[in-house]
PyMOL Python script that loads the backbone (N, CA, C, O; Angstrom):
from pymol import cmd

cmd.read_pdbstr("""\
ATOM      1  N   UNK A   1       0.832  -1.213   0.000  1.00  0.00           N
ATOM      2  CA  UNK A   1       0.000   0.000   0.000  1.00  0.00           C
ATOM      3  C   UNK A   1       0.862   1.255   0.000  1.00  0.00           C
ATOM      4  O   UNK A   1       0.542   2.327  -0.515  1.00  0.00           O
ATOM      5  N   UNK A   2       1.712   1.054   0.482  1.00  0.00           N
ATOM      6  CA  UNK A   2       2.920   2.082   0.485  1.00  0.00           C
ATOM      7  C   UNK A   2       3.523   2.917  -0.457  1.00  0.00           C
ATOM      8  O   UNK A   2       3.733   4.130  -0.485  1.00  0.00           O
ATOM      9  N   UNK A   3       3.877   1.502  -1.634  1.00  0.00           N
ATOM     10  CA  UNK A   3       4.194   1.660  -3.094  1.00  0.00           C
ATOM     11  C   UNK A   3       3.122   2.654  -3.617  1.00  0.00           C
ATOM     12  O   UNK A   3       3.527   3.749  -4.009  1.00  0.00           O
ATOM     13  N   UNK A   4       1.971   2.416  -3.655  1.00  0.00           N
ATOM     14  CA  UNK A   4       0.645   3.171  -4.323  1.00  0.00           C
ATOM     15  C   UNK A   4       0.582   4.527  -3.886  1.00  0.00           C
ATOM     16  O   UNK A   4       0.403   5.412  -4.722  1.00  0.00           O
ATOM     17  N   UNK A   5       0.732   4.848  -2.439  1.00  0.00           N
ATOM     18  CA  UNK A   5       0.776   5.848  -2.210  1.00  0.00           C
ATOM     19  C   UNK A   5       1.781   6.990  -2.735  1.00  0.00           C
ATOM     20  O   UNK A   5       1.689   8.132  -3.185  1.00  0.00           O
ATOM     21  N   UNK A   6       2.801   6.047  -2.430  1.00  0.00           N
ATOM     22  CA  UNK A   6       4.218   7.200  -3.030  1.00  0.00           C
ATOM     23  C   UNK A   6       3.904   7.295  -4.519  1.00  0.00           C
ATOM     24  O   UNK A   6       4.491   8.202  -5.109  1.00  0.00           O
ATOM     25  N   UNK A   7       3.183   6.617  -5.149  1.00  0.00           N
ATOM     26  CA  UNK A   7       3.065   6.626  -6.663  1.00  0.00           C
ATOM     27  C   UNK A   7       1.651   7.712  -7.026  1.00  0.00           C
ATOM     28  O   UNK A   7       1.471   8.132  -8.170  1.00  0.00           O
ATOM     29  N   UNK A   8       0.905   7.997  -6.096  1.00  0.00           N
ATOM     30  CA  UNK A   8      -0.094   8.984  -5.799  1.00  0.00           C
ATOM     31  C   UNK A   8       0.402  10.136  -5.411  1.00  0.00           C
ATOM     32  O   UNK A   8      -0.172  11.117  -5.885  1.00  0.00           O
ATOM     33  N   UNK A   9       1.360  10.352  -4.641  1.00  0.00           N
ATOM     34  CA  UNK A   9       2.014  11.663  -4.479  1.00  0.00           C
ATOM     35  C   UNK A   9       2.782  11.836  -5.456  1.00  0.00           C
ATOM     36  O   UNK A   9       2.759  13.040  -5.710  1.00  0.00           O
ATOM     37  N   UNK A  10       3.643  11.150  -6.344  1.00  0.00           N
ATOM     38  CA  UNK A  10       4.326  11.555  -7.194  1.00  0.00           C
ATOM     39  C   UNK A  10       3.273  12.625  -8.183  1.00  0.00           C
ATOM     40  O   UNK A  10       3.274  13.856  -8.188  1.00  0.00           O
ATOM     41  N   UNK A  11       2.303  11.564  -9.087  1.00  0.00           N
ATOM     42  CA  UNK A  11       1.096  11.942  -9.799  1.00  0.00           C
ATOM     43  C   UNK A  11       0.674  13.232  -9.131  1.00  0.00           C
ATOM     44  O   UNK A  11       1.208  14.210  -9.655  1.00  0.00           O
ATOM     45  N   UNK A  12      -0.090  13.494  -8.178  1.00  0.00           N
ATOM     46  CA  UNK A  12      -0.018  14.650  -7.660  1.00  0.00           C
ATOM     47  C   UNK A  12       0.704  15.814  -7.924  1.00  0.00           C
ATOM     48  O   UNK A  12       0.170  16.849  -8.323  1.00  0.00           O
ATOM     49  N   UNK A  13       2.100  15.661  -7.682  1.00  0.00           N
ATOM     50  CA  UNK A  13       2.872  16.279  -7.172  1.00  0.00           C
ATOM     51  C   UNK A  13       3.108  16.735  -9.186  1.00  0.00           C
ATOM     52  O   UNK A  13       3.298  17.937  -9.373  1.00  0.00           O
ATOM     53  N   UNK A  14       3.087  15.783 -10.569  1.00  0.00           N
ATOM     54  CA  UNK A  14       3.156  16.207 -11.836  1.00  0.00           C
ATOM     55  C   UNK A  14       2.314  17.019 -11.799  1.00  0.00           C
ATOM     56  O   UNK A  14       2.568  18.190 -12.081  1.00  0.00           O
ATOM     57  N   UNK A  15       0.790  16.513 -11.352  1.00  0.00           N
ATOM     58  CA  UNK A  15      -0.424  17.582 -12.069  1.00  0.00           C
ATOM     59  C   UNK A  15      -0.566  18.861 -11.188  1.00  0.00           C
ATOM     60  O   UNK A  15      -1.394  19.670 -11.608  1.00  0.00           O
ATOM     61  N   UNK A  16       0.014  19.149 -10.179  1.00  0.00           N
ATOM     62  CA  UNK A  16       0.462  20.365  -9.823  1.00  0.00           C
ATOM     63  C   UNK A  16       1.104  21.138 -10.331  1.00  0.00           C
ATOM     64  O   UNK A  16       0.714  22.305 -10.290  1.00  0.00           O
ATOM     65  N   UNK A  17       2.564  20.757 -11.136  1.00  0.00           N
ATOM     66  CA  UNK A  17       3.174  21.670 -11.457  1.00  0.00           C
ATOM     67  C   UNK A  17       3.133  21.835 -12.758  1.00  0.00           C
ATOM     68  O   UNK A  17       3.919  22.618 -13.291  1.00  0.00           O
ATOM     69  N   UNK A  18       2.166  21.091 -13.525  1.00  0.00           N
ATOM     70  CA  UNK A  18       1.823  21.772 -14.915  1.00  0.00           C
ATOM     71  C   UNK A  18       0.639  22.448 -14.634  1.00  0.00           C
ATOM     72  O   UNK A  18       0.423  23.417 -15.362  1.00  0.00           O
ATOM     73  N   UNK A  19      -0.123  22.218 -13.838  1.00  0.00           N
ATOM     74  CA  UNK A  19      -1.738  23.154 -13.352  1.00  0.00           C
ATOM     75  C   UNK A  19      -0.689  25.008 -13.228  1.00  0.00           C
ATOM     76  O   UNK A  19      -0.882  26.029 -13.888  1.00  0.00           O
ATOM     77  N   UNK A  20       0.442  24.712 -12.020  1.00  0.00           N
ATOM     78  CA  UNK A  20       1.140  26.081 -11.974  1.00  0.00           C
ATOM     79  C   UNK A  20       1.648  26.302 -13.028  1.00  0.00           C
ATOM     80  O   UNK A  20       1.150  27.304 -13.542  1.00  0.00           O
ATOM     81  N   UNK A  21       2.461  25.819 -13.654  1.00  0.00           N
ATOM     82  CA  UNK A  21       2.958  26.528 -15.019  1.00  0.00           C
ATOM     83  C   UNK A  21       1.989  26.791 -15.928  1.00  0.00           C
ATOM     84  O   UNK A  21       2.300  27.456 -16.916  1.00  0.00           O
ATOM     85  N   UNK A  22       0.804  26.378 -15.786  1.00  0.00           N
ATOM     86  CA  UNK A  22       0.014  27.166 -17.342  1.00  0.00           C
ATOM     87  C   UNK A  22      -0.599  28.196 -16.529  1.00  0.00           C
ATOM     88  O   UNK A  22      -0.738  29.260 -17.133  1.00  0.00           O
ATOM     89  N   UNK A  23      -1.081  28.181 -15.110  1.00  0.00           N
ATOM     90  CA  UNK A  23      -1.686  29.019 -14.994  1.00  0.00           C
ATOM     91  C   UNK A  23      -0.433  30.346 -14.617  1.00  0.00           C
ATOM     92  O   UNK A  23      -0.871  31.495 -14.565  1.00  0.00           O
ATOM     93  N   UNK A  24       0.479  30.209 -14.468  1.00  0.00           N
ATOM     94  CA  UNK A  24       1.672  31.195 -14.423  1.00  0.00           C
ATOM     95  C   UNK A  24       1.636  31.815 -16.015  1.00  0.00           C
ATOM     96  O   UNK A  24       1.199  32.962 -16.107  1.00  0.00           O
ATOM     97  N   UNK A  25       1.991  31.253 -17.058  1.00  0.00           N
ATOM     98  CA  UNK A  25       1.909  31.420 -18.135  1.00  0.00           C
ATOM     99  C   UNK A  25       0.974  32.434 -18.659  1.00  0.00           C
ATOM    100  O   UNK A  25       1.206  33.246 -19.555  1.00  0.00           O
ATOM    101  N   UNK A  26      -0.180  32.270 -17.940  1.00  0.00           N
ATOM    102  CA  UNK A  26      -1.744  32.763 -18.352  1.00  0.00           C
ATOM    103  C   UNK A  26      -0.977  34.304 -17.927  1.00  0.00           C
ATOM    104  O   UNK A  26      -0.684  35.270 -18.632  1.00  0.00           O
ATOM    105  N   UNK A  27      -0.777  33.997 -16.196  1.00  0.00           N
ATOM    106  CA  UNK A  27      -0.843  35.842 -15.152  1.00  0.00           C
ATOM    107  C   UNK A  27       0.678  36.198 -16.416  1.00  0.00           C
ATOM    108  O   UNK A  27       0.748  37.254 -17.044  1.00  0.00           O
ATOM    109  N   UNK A  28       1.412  35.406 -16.497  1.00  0.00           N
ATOM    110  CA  UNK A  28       2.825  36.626 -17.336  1.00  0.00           C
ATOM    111  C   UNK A  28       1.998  36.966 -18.581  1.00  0.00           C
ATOM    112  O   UNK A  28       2.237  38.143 -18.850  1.00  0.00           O
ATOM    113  N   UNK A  29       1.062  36.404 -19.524  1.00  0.00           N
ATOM    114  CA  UNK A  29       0.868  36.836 -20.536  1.00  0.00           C
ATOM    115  C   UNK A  29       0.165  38.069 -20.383  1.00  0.00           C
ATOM    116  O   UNK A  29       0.386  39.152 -20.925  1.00  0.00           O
ATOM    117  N   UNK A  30      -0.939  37.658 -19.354  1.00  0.00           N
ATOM    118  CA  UNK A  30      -1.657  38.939 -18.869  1.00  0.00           C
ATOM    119  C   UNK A  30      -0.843  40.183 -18.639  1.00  0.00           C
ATOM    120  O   UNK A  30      -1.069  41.269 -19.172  1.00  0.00           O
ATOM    121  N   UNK A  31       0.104  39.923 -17.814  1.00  0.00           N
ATOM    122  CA  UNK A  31       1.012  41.409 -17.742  1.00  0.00           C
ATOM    123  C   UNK A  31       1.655  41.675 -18.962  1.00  0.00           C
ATOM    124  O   UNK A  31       1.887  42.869 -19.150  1.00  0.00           O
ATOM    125  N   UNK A  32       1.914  41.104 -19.607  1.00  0.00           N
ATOM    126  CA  UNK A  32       2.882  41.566 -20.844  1.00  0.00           C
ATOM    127  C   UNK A  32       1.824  42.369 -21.517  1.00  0.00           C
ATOM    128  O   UNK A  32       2.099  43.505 -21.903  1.00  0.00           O
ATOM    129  N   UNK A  33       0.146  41.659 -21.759  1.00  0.00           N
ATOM    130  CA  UNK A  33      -0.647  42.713 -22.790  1.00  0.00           C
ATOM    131  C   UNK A  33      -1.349  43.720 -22.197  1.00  0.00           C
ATOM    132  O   UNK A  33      -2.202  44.437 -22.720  1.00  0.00           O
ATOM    133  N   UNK A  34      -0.625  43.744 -20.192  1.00  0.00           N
ATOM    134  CA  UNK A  34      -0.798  45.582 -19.860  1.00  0.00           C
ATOM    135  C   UNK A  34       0.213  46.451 -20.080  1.00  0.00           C
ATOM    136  O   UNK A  34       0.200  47.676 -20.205  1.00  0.00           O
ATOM    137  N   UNK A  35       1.373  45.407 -20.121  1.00  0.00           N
ATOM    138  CA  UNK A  35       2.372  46.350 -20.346  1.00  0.00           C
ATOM    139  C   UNK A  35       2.465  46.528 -21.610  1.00  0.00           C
ATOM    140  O   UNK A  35       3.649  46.785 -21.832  1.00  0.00           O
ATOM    141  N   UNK A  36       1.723  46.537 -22.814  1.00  0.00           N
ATOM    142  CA  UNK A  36       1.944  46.718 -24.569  1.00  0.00           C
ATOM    143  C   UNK A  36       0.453  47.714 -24.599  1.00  0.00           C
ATOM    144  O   UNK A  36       0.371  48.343 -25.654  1.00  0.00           O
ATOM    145  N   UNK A  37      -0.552  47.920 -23.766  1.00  0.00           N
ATOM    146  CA  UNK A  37      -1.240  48.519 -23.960  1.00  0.00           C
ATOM    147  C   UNK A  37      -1.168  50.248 -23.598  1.00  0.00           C
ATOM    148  O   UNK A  37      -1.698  51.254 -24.071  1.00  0.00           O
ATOM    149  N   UNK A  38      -0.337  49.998 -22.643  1.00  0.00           N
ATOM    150  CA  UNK A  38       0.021  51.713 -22.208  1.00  0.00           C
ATOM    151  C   UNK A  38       1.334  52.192 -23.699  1.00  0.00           C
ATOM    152  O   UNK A  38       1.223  53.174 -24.433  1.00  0.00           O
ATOM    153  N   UNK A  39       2.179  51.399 -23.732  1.00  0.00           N
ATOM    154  CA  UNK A  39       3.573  51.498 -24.816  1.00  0.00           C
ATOM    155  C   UNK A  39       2.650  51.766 -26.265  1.00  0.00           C
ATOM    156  O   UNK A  39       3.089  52.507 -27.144  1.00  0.00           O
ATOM    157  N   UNK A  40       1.366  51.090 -26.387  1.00  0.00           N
ATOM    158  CA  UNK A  40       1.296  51.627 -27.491  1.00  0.00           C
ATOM    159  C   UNK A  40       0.363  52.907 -27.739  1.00  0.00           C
ATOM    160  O   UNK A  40       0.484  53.781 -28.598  1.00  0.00           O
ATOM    161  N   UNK A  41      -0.325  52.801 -27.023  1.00  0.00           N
ATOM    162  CA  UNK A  41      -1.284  54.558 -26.728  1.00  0.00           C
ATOM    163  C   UNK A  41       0.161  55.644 -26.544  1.00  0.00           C
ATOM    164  O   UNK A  41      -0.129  56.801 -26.847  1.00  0.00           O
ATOM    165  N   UNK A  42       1.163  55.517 -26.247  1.00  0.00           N
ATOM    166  CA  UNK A  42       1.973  56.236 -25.985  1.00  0.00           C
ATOM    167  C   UNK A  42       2.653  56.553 -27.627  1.00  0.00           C
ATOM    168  O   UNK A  42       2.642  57.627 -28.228  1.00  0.00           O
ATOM    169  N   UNK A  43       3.043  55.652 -27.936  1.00  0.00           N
ATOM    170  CA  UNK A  43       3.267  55.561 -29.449  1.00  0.00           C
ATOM    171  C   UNK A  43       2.318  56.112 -30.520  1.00  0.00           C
ATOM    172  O   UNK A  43       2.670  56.733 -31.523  1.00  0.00           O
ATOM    173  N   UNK A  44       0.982  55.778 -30.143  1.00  0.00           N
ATOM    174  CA  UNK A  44       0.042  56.405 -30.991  1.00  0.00           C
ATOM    175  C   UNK A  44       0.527  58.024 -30.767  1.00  0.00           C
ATOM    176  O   UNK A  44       1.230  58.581 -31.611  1.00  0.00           O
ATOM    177  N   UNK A  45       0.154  58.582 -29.763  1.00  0.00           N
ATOM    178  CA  UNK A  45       0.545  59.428 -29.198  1.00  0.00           C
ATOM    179  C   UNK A  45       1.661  60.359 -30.060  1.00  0.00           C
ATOM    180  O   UNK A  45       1.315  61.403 -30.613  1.00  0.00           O
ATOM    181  N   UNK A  46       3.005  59.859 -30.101  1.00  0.00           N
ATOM    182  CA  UNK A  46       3.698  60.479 -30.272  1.00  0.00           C
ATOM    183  C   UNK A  46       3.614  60.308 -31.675  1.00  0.00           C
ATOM    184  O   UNK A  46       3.957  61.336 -32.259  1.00  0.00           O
ATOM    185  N   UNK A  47       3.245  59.281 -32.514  1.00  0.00           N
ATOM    186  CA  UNK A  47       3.237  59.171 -34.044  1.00  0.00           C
ATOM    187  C   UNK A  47       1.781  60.831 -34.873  1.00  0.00           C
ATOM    188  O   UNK A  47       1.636  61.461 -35.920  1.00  0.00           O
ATOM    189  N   UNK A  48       1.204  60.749 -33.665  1.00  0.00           N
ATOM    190  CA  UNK A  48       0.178  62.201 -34.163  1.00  0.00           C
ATOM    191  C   UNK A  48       0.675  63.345 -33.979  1.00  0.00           C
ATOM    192  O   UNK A  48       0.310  64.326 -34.627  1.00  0.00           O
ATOM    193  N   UNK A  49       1.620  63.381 -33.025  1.00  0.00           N
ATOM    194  CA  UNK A  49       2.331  64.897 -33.080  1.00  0.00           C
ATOM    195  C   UNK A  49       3.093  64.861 -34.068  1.00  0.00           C
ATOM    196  O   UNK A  49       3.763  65.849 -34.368  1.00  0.00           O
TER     197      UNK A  49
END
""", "prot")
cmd.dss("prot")
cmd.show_as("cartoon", "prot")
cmd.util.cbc("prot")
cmd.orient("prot")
């Protein structure tokens, strides 16, 4: 029973850290398209003067 268990925490312990890496993935993408949304109003900006 032992075996099974440690083989249940392992499993666990995979679908955790791809659950965190995509959902990490998701929050950096999110910041990257706040940080391209101010850079480019700024750009608009300066391309009309």
């Amino acid at each position: 029973m032992a075996n099974i268990k440690s083989i249940g925490h392992f499993f666990v312990f995979i679908v955790g850290g791809l659950v965190a890496i995509i959902v990490g993935s998701f929050m950096i993408r999110g910041t990257m398209h706040m940080w391209d949304k101010p850079n480019s109003e700024k750009n608009k900006d300066k391309n009309n003067d």
